[in-house]
N, C-alpha and C positions, 0 to 999 in steps of 0.2 A: 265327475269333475264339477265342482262349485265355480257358480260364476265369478267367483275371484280368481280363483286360482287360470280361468279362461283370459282373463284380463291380463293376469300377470306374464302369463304365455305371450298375448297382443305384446306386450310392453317389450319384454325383452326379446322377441322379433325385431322392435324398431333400435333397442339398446345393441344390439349385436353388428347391427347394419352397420354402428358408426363406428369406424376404423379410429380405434383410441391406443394404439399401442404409446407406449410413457415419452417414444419422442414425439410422437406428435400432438395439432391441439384436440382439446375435448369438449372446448365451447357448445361445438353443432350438439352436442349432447345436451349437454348441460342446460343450454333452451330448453329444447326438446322438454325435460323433464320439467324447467321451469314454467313453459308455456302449458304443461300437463296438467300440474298442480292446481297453476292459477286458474285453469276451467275449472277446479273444484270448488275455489275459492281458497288457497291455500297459498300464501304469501308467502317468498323464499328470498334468502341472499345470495348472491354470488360474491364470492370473494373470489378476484383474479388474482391472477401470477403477475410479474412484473410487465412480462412481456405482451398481455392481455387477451394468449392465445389459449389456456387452459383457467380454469377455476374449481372452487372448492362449491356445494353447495348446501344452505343448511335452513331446513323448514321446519315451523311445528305447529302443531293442531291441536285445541283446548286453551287450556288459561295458561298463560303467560307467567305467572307468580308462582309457580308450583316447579317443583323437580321434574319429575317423569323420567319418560326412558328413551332413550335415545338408541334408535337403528344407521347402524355406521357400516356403509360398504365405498372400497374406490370403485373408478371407473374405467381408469387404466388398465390394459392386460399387457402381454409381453409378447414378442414379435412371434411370425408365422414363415420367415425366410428361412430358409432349408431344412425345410419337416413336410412331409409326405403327404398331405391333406388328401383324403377322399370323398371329403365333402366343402364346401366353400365357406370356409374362415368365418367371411364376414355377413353371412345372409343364414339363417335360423333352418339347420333342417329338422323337421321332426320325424323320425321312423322310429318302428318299435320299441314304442316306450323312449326312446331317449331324443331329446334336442341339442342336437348339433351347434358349431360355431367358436370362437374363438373368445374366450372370458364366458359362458356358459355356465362353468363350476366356480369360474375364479375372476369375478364372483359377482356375474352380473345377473346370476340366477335369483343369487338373494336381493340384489338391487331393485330387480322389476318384481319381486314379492312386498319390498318395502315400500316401495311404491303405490302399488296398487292399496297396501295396508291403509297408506296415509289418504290416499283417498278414500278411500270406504269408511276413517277414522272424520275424517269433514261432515259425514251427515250422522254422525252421531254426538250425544250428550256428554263429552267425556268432563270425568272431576278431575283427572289427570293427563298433562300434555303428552302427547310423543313425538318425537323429533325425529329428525329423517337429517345425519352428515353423510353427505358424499365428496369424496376427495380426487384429487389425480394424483399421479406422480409414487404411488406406493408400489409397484412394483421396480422400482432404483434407489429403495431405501428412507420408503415413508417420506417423503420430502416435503408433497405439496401441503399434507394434513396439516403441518404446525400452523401455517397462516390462522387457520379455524380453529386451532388448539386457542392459539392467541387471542382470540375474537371470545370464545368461550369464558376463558381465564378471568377477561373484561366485562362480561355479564354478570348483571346483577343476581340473578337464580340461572345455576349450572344442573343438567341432567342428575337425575342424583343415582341411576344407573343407567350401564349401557349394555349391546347385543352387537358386536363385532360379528357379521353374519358370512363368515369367510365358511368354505364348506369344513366340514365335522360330521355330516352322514348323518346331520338333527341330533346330535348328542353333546353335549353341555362341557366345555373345554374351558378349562381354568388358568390355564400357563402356556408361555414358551418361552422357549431363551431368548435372551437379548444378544443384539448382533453390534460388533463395532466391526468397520473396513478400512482396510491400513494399506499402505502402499510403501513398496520397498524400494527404493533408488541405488542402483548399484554404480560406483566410481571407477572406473578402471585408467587405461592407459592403450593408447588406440596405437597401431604398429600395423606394418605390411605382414600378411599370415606366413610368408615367407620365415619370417624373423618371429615367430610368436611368440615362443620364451624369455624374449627382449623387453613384449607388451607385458600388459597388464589385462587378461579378458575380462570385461564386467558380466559377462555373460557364464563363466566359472564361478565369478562369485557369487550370483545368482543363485547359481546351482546349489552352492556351499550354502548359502543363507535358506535352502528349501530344506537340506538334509536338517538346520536348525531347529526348521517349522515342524518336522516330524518329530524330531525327538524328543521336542515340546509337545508332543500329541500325546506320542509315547509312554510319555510320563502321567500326562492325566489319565489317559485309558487306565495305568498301570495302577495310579496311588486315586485318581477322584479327586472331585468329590462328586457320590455317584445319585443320579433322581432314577427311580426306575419305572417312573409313567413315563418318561420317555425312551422312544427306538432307541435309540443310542441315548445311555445315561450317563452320558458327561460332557464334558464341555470341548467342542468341535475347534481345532486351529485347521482353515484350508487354504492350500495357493490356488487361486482359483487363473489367474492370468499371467503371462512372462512376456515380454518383449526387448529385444533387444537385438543390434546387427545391423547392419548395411545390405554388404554381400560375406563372400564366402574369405576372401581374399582383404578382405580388412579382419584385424583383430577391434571389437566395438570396444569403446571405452562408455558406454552406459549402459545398463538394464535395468527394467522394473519390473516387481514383479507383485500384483494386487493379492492381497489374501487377505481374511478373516477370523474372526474368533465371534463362533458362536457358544455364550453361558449362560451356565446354570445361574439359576437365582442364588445370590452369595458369593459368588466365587470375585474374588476382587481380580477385575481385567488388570488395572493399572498394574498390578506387579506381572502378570504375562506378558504384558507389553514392556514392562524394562526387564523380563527375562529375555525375552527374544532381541532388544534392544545388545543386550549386555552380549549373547551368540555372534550378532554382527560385529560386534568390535571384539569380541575375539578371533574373527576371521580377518578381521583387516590390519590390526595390531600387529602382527608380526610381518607384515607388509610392508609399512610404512617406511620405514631405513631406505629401500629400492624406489618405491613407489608414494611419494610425500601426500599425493592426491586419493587414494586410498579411501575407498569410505562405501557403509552400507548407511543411509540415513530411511529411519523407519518414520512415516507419520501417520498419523489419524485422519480417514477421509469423510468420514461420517457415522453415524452411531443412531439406536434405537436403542430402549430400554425392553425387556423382558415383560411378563406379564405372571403374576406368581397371587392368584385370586382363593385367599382359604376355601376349602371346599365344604364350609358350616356358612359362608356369608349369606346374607338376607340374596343378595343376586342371585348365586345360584340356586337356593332354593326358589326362587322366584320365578326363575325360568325353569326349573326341574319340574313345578308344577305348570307350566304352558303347554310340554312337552309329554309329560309321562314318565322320565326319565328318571331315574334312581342312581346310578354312578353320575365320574366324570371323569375326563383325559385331559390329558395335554399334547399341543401339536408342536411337530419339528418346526415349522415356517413362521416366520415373523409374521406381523400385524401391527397394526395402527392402534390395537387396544393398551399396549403397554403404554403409550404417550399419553391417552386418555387417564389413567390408572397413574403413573406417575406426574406429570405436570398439571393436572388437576382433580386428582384425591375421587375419581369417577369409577367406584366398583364395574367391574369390567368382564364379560362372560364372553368364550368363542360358541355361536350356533348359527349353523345354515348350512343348504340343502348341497346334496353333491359330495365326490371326494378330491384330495387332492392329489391322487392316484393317477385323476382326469386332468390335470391340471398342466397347464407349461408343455402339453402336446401334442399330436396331430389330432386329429377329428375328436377333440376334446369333446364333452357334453357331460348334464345333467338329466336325471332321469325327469318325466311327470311324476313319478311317485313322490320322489324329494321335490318337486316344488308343492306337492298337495300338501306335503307334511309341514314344509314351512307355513305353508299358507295356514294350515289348520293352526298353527302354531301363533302367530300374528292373530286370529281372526280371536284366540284364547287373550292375548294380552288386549286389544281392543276393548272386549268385555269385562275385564279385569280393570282397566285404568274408567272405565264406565262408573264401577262400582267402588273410585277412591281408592282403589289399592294398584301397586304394593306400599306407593308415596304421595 
């Protein structure tokens, strides 16, 4: 083990400690790294949330005028309440071979590798900057990143590539689907259950409007359009949530029910969404006469864009040679590179240590081998941005 890769172990020891699940804040962190940095001499911004309990943070080391490349991980992971831990969540275990804890693979492995980078990148000569974005709030739908997108947008010289270092098992990932999330409000007609063929159940229609969601699935499974770098090569509709009800003995007059559409690069959402639009008011349509309140209203709760990186781009060979690596994937799970990639024209690669196999649960971890290989990996680009290349 190089004494980098021993650092970057130290670091996310302390990264694991702070309990950053997306509801809560991630300041204590955020210092943390801030106060890290600035021992090195590496000067950083926090950009806060409204509320001033979470922030974005974004540093860089070299010259200022120049592109360079930009390492982008959050800092947020997703809860630990009823999953079976057999080792403690939020304190770093190391046994054979693997480091224990909670965000470990996803994705504070890569964080405190990036870390450590940008320090050991401080006492060196570099022609070319490298920047270190970390965000909160990406595991609820990328949220907190855009602040720093914005902030980027308004720079005068933007990264001129980037390293989403989400795990990939160190192999060089080009795409994923873009994700929009929708929510479905069901109208009914509330009655004593006694009398229920009188009501109106919104929680039937629910029901009706889920069979929509499938047959919508249905269809693309059946016709495409089909990618086959990925597990599933088409584009995902899921009901991921329903609620709706009192008790047993009321007929409800509302339900909701949250689902998704994750696509393939091209596939035009807007018209999925007025197909499934156009399913609901065929369920309620012939309702209406009895029932005038009748209604499934679908709306848009929030959206990412995809990430769809040629696999000839100067990036990926960029990083193929950091790496070793000669192919490239694409992964099922969102990320923060597509916003990079679409709202600021930022060639965008997925690489970093771990899988996401480990990911979202119980004694999740990353191995030491994947953090050496990152580290090896980082200590290549160091040397690289030393020597003026690749921008």
């Amino acid at each position: 083990m190089q004494p980098d890769d021993t650092l970057a172990i130290a670091i996310l020891d302390r990264l694991i400690a702070f309990d950053t699940v997306s509801s809560r804040p991630n300041a204590g962190l955020m210092e943390y790294v801030r106060d890290l940095l600035a021992g090195a001499g590496i000067a950083s911004v926090l950009i806060p949330d409204p509320a001033g309990g979470k922030a974005n943070l974004y540093a860089t080391v070299g010259p200022q005028d120049r592109g360079g490349v930009m390492l982008s991980g959050h800092t947020d992971v997703v809860p630990v309440e009823g999953q079976a831990w057999t080792k403690p969540p939020f304190a770093l275990t190391q046994e054979d071979g693997r480091l224990y804890g909670r965000g470990t693979a996803d994705m504070k492995g890569f964080v405190a590798c990036a870390i450590a980078a940008m320090i050991r990148a401080a006492g060196r000569p570099l022609a070319v900057p490298l920047h270190l974005a970390l965000s909160y709030d990406e595991e609820i739908g990328c949220m907190g990143v855009r602040s720093l997108v914005d902030m980027l947008a308004a720079a005068p010289v933007k990264p001129a590539m980037c390293i989403v270092g989400e795990p990939t098992a160190m192999q060089v990932a080009t795409g994923h689907k873009g994700k929009v999330a929708l929510r479905a409000t069901c109208t009914g007609r509330e009655g004593h259950s006694a009398l229920a063929p009188l009501a109106l159940n919104a929680l039937h229609l629910a029901a009706e409007f889920i069979g929509a969601i499938r047959a919508t699935q249905a269809r693309i499974a059946t016709e495409g359009p089909f990618d086959g770098d990925y597990d599933v090569p088409y584009t995902t509709v899921h009901a991921g949530k329903m609620q709706g009800g009192v008790q047993v003995n009321i007929v409800p007059n509302t339900a909701t029910i949250d689902f998704e559409i994750r696509s393939l690069a091209g596939v035009d959402v807007e018209a999925l969404i007025t197909e499934l639009r156009a399913g609901a008011e065929a369920i309620v349509a012939p309702l209406r006469a009895e029932f005038p309140e009748a209604a499934i209203r679908v709306e848009r709760l929030w959206d990412y864009p995809g990430l769809g990186t040629p696999t000839d781009a100067r990036v990926v060979r960029f990083v193929q040679s950091l790496t070793g690596a000669n192919g490239t994937i694409k992964v099922a799970f969102g990320t923060e590179g597509g916003l990079f990639d679409a709202r600021l024209g930022i060639p965008t690669v997925i690489c970093g240590p771990g899988s996401m196999a480990q990911g979202h649960k119980p004694d999740e971890f990353v191995t030491v081998e994947q953090m050496e290989r990152c580290g090896a990996m980082l200590s290549a680009l160091i040397a690289r941005l030393e020597q003026g290349g690749p921008v």
